[in-house]
ROSE-958762 format. One record per residue (C-alpha): y, z, x; residue in one letter. Coordinates in steps of 0.05 Angstrom, whole numbers, plus 32768, in hexadecimal, padded with zeros to 4 digits. Layout:
// ROSE-958762
<rec north="Y" up="Z" east="X" vexkol="A"/>
...
//
This chain:
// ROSE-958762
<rec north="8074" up="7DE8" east="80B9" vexkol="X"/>
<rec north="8068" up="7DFE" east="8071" vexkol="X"/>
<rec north="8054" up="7E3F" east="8058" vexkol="X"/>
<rec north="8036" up="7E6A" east="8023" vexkol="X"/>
<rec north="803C" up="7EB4" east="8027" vexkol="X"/>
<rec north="800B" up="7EC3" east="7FEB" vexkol="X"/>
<rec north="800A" up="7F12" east="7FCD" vexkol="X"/>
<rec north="7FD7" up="7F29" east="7F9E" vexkol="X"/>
<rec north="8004" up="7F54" east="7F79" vexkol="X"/>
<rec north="8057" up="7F5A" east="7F5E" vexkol="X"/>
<rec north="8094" up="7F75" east="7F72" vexkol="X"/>
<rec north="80B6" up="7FBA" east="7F6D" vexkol="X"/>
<rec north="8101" up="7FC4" east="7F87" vexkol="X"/>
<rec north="80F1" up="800A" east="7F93" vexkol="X"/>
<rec north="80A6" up="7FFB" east="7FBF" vexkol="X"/>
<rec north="80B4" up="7FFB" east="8009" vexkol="X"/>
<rec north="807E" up="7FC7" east="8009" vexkol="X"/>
<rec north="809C" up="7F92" east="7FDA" vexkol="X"/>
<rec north="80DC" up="7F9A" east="7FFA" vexkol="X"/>
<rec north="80B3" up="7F8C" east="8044" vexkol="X"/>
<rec north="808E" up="7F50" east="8024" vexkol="X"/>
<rec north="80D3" up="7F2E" east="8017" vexkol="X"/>
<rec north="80EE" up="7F42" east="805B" vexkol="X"/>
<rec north="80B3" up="7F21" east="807E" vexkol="X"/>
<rec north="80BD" up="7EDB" east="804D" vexkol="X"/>
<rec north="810A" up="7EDC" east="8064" vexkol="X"/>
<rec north="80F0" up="7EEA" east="80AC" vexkol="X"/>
<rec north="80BE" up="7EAF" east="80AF" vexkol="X"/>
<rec north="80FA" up="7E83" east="8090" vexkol="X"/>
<rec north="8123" up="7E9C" east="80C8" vexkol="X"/>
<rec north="80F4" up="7E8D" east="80F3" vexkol="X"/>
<rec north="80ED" up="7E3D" east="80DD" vexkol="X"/>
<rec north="80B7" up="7E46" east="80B4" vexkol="X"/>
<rec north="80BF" up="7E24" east="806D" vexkol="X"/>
<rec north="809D" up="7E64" east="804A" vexkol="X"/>
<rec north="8099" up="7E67" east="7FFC" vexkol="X"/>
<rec north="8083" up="7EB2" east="7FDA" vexkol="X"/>
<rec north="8043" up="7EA7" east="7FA8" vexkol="X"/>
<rec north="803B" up="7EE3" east="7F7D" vexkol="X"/>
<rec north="8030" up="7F06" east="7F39" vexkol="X"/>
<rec north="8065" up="7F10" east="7F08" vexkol="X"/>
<rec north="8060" up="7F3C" east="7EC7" vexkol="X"/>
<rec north="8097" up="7F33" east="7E8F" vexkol="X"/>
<rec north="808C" up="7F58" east="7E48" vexkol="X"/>
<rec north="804A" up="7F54" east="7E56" vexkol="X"/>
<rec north="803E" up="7F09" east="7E6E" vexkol="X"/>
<rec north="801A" up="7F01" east="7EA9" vexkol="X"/>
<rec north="802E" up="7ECB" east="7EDF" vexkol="X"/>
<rec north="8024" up="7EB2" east="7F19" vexkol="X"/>
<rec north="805A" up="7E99" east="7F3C" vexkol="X"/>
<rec north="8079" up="7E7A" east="7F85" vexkol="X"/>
<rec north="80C5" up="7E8F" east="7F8B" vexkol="X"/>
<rec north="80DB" up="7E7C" east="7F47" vexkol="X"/>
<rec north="80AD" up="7E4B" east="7F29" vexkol="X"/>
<rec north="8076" up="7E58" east="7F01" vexkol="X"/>
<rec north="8031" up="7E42" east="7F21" vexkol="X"/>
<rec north="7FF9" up="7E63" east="7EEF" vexkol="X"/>
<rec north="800A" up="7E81" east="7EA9" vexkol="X"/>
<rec north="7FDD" up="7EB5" east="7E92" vexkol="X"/>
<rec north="7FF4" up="7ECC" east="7E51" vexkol="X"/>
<rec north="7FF4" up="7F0F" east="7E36" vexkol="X"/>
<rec north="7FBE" up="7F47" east="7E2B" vexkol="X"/>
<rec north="7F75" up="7F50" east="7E48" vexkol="X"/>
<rec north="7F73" up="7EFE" east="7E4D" vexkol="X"/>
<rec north="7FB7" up="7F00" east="7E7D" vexkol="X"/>
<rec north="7F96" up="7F42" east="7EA1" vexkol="X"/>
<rec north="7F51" up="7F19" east="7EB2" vexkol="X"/>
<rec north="7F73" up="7EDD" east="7ED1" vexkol="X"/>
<rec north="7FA7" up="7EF8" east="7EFF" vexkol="X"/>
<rec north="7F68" up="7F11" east="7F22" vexkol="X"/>
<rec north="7F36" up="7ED6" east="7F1E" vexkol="X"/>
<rec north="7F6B" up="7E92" east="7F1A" vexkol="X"/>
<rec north="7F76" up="7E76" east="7F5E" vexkol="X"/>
<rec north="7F72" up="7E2B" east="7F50" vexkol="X"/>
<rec north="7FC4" up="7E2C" east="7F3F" vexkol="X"/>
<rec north="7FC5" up="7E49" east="7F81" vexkol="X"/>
<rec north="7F9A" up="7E13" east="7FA9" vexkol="X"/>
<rec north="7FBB" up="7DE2" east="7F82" vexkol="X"/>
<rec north="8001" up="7DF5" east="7FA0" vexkol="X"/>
<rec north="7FEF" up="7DED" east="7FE2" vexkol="X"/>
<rec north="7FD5" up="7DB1" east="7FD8" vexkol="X"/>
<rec north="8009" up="7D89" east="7FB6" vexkol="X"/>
<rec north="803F" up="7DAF" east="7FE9" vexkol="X"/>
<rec north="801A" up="7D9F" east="8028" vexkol="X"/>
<rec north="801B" up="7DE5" east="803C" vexkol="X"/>
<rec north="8007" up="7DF2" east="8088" vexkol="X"/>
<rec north="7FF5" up="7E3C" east="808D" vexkol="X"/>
<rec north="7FE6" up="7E72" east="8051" vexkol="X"/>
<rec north="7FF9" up="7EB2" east="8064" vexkol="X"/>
<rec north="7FD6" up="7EE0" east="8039" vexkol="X"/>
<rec north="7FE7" up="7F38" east="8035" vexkol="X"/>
<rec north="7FA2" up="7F4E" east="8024" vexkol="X"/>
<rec north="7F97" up="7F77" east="7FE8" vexkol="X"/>
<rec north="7F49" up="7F98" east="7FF8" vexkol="X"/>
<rec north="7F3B" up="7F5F" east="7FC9" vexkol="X"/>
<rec north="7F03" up="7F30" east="7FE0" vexkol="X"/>
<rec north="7EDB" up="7F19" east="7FAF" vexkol="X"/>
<rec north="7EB3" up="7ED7" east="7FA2" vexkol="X"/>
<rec north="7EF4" up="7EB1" east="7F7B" vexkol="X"/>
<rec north="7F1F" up="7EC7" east="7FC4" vexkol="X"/>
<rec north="7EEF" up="7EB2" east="7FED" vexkol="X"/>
<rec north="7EE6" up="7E6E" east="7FC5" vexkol="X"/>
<rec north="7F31" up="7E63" east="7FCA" vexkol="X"/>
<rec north="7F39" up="7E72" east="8010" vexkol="X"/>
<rec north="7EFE" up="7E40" east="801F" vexkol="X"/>
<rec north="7F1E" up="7E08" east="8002" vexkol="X"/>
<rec north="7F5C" up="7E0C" east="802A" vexkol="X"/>
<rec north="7F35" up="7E19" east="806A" vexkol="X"/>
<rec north="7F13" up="7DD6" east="8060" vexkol="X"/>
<rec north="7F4F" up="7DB2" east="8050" vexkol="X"/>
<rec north="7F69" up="7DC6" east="809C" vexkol="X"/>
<rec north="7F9C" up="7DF1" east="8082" vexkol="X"/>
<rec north="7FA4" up="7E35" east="80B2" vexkol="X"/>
<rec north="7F95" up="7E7D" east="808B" vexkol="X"/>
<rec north="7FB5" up="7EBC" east="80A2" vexkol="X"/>
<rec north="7F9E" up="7F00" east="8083" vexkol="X"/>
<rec north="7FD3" up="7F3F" east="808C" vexkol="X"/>
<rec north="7FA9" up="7F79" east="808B" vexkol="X"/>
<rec north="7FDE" up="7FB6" east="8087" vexkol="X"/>
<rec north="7FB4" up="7FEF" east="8095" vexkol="X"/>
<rec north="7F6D" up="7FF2" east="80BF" vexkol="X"/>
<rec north="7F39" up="800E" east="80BA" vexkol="X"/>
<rec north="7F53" up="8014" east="8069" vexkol="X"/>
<rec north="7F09" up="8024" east="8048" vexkol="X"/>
<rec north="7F19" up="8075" east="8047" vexkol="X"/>
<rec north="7F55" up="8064" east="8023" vexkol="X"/>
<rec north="7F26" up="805D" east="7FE7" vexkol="X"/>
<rec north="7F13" up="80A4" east="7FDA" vexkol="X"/>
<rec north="7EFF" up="80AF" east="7F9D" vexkol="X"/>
<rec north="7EBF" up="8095" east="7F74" vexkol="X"/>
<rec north="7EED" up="805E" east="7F47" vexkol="X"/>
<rec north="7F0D" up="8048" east="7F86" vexkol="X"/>
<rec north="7ED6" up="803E" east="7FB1" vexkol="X"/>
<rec north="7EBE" up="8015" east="7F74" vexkol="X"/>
<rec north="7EF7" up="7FEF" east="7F75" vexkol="X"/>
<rec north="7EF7" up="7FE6" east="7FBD" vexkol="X"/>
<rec north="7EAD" up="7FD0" east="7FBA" vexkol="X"/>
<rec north="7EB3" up="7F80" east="7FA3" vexkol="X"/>
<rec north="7EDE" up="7F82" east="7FE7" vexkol="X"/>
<rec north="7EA1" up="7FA7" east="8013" vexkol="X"/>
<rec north="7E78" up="7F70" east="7FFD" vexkol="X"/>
<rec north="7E9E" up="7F30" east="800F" vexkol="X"/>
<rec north="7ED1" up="7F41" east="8042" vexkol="X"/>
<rec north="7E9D" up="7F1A" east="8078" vexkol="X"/>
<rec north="7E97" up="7EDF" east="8043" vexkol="X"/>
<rec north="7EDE" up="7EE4" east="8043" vexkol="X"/>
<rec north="7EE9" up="7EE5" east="808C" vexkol="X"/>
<rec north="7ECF" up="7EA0" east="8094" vexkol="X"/>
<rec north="7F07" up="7E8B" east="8080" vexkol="X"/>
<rec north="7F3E" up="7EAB" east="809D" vexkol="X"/>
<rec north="7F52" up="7E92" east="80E1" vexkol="X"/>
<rec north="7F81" up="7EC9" east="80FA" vexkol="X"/>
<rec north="7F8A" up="7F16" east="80DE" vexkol="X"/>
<rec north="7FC9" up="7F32" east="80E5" vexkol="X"/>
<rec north="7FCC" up="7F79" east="80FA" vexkol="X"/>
<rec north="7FF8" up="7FB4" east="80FE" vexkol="X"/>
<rec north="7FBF" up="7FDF" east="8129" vexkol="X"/>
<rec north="7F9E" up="7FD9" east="816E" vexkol="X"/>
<rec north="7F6C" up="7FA7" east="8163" vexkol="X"/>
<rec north="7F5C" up="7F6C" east="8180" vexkol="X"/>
<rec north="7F2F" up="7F59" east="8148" vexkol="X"/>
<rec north="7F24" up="7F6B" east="80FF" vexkol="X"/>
<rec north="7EDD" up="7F51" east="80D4" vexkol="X"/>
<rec north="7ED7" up="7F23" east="8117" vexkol="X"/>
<rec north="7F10" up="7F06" east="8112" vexkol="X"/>
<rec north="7F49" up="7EFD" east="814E" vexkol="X"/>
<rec north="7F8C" up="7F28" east="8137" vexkol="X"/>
<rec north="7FD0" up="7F25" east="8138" vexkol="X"/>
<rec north="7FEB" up="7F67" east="8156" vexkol="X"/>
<rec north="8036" up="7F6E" east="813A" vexkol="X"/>
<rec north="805A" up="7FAF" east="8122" vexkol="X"/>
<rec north="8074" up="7FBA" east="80DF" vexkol="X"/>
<rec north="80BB" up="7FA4" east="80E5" vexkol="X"/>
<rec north="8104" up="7FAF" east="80C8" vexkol="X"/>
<rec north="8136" up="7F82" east="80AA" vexkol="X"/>
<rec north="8176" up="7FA2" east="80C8" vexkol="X"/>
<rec north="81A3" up="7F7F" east="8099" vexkol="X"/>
<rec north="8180" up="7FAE" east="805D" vexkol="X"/>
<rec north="817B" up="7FE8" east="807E" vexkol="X"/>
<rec north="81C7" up="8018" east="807D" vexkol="X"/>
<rec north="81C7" up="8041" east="80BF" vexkol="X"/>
<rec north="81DC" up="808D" east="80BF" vexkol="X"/>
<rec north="8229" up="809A" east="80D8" vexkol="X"/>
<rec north="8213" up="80DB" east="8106" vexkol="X"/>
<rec north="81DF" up="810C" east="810E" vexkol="X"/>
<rec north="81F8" up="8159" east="80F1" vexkol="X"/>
<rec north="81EC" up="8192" east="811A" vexkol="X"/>
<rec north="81B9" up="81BB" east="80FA" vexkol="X"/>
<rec north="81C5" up="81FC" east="80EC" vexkol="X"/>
<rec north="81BA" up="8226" east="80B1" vexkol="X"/>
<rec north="819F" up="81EF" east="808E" vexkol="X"/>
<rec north="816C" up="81B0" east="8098" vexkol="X"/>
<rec north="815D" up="8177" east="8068" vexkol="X"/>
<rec north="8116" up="8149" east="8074" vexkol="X"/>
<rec north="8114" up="810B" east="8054" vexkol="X"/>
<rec north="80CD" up="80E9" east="8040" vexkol="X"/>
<rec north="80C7" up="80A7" east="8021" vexkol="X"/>
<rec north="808E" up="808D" east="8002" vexkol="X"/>
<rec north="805C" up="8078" east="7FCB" vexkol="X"/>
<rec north="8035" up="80BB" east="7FD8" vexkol="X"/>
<rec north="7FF3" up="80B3" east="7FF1" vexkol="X"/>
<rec north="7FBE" up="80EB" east="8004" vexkol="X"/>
<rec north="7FC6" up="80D8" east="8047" vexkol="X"/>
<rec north="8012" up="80DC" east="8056" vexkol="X"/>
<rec north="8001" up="812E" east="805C" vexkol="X"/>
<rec north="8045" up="8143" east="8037" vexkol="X"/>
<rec north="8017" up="817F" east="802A" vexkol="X"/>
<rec north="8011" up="818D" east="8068" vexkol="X"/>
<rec north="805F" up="8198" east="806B" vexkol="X"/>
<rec north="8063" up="81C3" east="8034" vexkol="X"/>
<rec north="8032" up="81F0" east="8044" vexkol="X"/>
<rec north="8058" up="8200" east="8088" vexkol="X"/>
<rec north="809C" up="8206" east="805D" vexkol="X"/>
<rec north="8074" up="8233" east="803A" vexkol="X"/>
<rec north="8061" up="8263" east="8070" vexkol="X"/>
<rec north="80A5" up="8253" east="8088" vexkol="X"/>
<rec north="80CA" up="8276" east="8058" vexkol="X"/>
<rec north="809B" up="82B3" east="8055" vexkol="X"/>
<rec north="80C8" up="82C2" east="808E" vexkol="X"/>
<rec north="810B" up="82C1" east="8066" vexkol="X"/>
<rec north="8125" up="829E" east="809D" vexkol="X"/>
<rec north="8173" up="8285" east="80A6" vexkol="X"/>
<rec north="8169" up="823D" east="80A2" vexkol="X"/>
<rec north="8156" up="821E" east="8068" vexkol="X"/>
<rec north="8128" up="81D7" east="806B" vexkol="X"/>
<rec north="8131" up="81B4" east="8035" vexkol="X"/>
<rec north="80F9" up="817A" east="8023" vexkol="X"/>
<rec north="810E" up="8140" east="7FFA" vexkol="X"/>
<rec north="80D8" up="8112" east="7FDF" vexkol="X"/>
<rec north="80E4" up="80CF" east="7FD0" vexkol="X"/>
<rec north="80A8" up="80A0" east="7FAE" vexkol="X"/>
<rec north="8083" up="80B2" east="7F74" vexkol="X"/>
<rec north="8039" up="80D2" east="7F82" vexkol="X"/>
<rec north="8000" up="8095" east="7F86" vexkol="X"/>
<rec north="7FD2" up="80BE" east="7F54" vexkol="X"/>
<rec north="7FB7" up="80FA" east="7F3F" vexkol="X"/>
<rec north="7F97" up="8114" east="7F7C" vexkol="X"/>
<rec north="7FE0" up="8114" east="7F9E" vexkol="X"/>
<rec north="8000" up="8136" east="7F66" vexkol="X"/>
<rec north="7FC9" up="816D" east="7F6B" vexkol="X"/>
<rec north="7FD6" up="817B" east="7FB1" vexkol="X"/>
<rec north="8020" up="8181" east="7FB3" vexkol="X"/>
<rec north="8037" up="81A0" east="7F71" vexkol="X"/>
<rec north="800D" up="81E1" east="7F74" vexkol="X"/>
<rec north="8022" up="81E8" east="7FC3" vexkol="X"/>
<rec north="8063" up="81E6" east="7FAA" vexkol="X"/>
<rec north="8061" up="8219" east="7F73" vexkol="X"/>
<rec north="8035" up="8249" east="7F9C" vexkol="X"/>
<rec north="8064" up="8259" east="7FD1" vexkol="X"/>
<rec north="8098" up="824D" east="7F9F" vexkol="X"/>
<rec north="80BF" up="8213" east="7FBA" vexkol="X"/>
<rec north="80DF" up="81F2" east="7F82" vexkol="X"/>
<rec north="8126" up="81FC" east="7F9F" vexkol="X"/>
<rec north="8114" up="81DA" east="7FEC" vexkol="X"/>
<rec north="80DE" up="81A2" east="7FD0" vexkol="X"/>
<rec north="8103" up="817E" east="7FA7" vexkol="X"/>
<rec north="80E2" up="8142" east="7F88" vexkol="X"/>
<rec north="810E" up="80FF" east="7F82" vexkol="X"/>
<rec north="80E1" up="80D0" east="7F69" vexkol="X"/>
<rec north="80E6" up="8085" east="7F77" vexkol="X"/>
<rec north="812A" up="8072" east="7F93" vexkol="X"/>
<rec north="8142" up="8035" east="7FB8" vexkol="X"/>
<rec north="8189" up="8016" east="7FC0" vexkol="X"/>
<rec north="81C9" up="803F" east="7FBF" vexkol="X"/>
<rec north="81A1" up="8077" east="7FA6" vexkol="X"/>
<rec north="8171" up="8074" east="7FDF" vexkol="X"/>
<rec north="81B6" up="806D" east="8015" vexkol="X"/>
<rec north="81D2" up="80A7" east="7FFC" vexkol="X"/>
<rec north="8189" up="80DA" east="8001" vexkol="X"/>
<rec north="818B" up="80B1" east="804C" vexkol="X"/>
<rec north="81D2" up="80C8" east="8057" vexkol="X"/>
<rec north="81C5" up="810F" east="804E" vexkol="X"/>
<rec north="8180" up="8117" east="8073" vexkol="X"/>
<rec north="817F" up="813A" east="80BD" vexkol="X"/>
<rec north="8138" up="811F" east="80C1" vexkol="X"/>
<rec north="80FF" up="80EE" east="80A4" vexkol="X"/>
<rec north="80B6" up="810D" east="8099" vexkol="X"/>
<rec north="8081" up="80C8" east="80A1" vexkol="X"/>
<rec north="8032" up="80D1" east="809F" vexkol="X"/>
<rec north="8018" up="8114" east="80B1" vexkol="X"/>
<rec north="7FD5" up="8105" east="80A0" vexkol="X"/>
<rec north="7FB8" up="80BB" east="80B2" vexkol="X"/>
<rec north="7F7A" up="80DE" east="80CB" vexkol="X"/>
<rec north="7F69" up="80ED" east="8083" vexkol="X"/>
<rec north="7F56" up="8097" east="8073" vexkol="X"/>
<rec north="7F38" up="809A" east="80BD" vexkol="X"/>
<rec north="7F78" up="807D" east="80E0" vexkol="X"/>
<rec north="7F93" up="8090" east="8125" vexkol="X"/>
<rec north="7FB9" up="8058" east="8134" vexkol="X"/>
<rec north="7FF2" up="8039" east="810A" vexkol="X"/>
<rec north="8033" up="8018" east="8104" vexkol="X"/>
<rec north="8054" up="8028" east="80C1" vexkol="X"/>
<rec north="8087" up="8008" east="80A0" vexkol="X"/>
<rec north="80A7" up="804C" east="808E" vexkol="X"/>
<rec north="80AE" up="806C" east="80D4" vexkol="X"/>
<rec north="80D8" up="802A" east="80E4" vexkol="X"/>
<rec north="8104" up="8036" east="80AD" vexkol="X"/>
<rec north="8115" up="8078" east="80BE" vexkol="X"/>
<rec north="8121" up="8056" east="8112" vexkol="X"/>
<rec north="814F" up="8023" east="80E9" vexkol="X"/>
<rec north="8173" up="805E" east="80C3" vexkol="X"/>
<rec north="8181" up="807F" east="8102" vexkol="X"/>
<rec north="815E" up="80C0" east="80ED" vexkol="X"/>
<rec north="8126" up="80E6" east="811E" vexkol="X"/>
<rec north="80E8" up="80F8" east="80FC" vexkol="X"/>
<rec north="809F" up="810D" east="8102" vexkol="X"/>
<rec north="8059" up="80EF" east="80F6" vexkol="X"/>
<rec north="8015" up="80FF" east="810F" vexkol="X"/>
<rec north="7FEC" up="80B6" east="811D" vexkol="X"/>
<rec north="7FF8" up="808F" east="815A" vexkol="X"/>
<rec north="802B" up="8060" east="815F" vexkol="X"/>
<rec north="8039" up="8047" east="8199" vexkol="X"/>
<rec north="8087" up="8029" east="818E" vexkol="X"/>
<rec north="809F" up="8072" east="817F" vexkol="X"/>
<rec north="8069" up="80A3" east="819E" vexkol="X"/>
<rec north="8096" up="80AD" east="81E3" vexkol="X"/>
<rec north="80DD" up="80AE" east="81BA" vexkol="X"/>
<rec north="8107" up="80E0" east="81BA" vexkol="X"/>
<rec north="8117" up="80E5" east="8181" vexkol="X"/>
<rec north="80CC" up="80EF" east="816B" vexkol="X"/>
<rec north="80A5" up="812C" east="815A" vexkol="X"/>
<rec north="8058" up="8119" east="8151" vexkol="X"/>
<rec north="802C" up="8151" east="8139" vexkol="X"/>
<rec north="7FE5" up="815A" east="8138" vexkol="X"/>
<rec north="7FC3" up="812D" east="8110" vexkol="X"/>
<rec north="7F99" up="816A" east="80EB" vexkol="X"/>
<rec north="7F99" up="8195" east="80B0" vexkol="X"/>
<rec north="7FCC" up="81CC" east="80D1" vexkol="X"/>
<rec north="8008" up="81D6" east="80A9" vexkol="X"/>
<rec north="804A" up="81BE" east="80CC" vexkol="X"/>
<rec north="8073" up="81EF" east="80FC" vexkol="X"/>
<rec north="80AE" up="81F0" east="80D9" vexkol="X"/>
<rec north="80C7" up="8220" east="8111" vexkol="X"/>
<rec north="80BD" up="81E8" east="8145" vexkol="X"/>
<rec north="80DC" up="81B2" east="811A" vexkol="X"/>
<rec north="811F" up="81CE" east="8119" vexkol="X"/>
<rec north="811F" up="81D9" east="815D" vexkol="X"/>
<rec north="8106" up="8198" east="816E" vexkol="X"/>
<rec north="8142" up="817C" east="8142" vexkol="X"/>
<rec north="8175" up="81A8" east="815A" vexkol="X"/>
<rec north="8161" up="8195" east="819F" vexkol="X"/>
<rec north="8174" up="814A" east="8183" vexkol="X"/>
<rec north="81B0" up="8125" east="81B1" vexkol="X"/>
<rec north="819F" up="80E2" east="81A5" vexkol="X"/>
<rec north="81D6" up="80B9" east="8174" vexkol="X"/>
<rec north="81BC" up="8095" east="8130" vexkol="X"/>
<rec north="81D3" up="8053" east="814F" vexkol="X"/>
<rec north="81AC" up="805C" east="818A" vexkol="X"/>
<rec north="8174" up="806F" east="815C" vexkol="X"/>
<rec north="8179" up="802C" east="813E" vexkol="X"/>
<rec north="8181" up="8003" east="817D" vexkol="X"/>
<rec north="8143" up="8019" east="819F" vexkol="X"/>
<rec north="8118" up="7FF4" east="816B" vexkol="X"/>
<rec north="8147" up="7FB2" east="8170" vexkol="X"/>
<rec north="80FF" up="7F8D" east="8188" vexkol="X"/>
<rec north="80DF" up="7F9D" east="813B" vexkol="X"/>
<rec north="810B" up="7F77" east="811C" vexkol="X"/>
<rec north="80E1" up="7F49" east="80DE" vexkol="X"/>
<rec north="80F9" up="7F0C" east="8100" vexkol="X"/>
<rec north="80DD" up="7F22" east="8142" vexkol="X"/>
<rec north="8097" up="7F3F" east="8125" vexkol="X"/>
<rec north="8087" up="7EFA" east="80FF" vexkol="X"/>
<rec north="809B" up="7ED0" east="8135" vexkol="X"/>
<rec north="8066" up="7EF0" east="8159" vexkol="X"/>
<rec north="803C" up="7ED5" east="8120" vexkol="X"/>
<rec north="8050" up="7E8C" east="8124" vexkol="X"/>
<rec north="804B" up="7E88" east="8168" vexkol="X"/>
<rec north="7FF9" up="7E99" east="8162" vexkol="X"/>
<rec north="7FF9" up="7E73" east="812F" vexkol="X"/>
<rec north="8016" up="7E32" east="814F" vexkol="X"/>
<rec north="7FE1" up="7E45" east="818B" vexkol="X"/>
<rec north="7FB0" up="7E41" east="8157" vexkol="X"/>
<rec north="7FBF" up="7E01" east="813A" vexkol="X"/>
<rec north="7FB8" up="7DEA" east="817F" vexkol="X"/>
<rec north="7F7D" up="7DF9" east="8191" vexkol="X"/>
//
């Protein structure tokens, strides 16, 4: 079986994401599946579009180049048609619109099986602002049209359906190969250091962790947390609600702000963490329940660390502390006990999530999807 694992966007060696698109591709290889990667490229300014290494549509430069990469879908339909491609498996982007929907229909009538990967549902209260739920809007209005023509949703969330349409349940997974595991876990004692990865969105609650280091250290107290943040801020908004926390309970010396790292660089921040800090706030875009790719990571890393949704391959670990998912700052009081308290080894970290493995996750895929096609 031949397949197209189609992306709406490009590729950064620092974005957790574009690192887990390329895991999943190597995982549906793995797997049997003939999978190519169809995607955008930019290169001084000349915008492509592009499956592995050959150039399918090219879109020039300027506002021309800008237009097309997000209305030209023929080069797209074309390729599956001259390949003979059996399933298109698409990561959604919140981007249905007419030109989508007209693409998606002509492969559905040609036979050919559609898969949409929705990463995070419900996702509309991730668009906060006026702009973005303007942006978001085109999507409001033809994600039903869309639907039509999707035959399966992937899912990392407890539903059964999505927009009417069956899902997929899988969890995020982990390459292992990628992925360095700590030596040992430190015993902590006048000193901790958290870890938190991410492109920084309103609703990963970092704030929520420096506010309780701030009331933390009104305390003077003998043990000093240390927070290091790794992943630019998404926007504005983020920016707004981290910096001033910071500089009103002056924390400049135990926040310390890494930016994007990834690589060696990102090993070495890994090899001196006691302890990873994922979502503290997925209630803010109206989530309970979620899988995230970065929770796994830290599992694969062999560090314990805390988050506040539901998820339910980590929620009865030991190595877990979930918080409430509210607006309370974090007990920083109860996290170092809770990580003192710690006797479980990094390697046995790791080998608890052996079953979320890529290769494992998308296998669960192709085996719906070969249901389907049975049907």
């Amino acid at each position: 079986m031949k397949a197209l694992f189609l992306v709406f966007h490009g590729f950064d060696p620092a974005n957790g994401i574009s690192k887990k698109i390329h895991y999943q591709v190597e995982a549906l290889n793995a797997c049997g599946l003939d999978t190519k990667l169809c995607y955008l490229s930019e290169v001084e300014g000349y915008k492509k579009r592009m499956v592995d290494d050959t150039v399918i549509g090219d879109y020039g430069k300027g506002i021309i180049g800008k237009i097309l990469k997000r209305i030209e879908f023929d080069s797209v339909v074309r390729y599956i048609f001259l390949h003979n491609i059996d399933l298109v498996y698409i990561r959604s982007a919140h981007n249905a619109h007419p030109l989508v929907v007209r693409m998606l229909k002509k492969v559905h009538d040609a036979g050919i099986c559609t898969v949409l990967e929705i990463p995070t549902f419900p996702y509309d209260k991730e668009y906060c602002g006026f702009r973005e739920k303007m942006e978001l809007l085109p999507d409001k209005c033809f994600r039903r049209s869309l639907m039509k023509y999707i035959d399966r949703i992937v899912t990392f969330s407890e539903n059964k359906e999505i927009f009417g349409v069956p899902a997929i349940r899988i969890s995020n997974g982990i390459d292992f190969d990628h992925i360095q595991v700590k030596d040992t876990l430190r015993h902590i004692d006048d000193n901790l250091s958290l870890i938190g990865v991410a492109e920084i969105h309103y609703w990963h609650g970092f704030d929520r962790l420096i506010s309780g280091l701030g009331e933390y250290y009104k305390g003077n107290p003998s043990c000093k947390v240390y927070f290091h943040i790794v992943g630019e801020f998404f926007g504005e908004r983020e920016k707004k609600e981290i910096m001033p926390l910071i500089h009103r309970y002056g924390l400049e010396k135990y926040v310390i702000l890494h930016g994007a790292k990834h690589g060696h660089e990102l090993d070495i921040l890994f090899d001196r963490a006691d302890m990873g800090v994922g979502s503290l706030a997925r209630h803010r875009s109206g989530i309970s329940s979620i899988k995230t790719l970065k929770n796994r990571e830290y599992a694969a890393r062999g560090i314990p660390f805390i988050y506040s949704e539901n998820d339910n391959d980590f929620d009865n670990r030991d190595y877990i502390l979930k918080v409430a998912a509210d607006e309370s700052p974090i007990d920083i009081s109860a996290l170092i006990r809770f990580r003192r308290e710690i006797k479980v080894t990094p390697a046995e970290i790791r080998k608890s999530i052996d079953n979320l493995s890529w290769k494992r996750q998308m296998g669960i895929v192709i085996e719906n999807v070969e249901l389907f096609r049975r049907q």
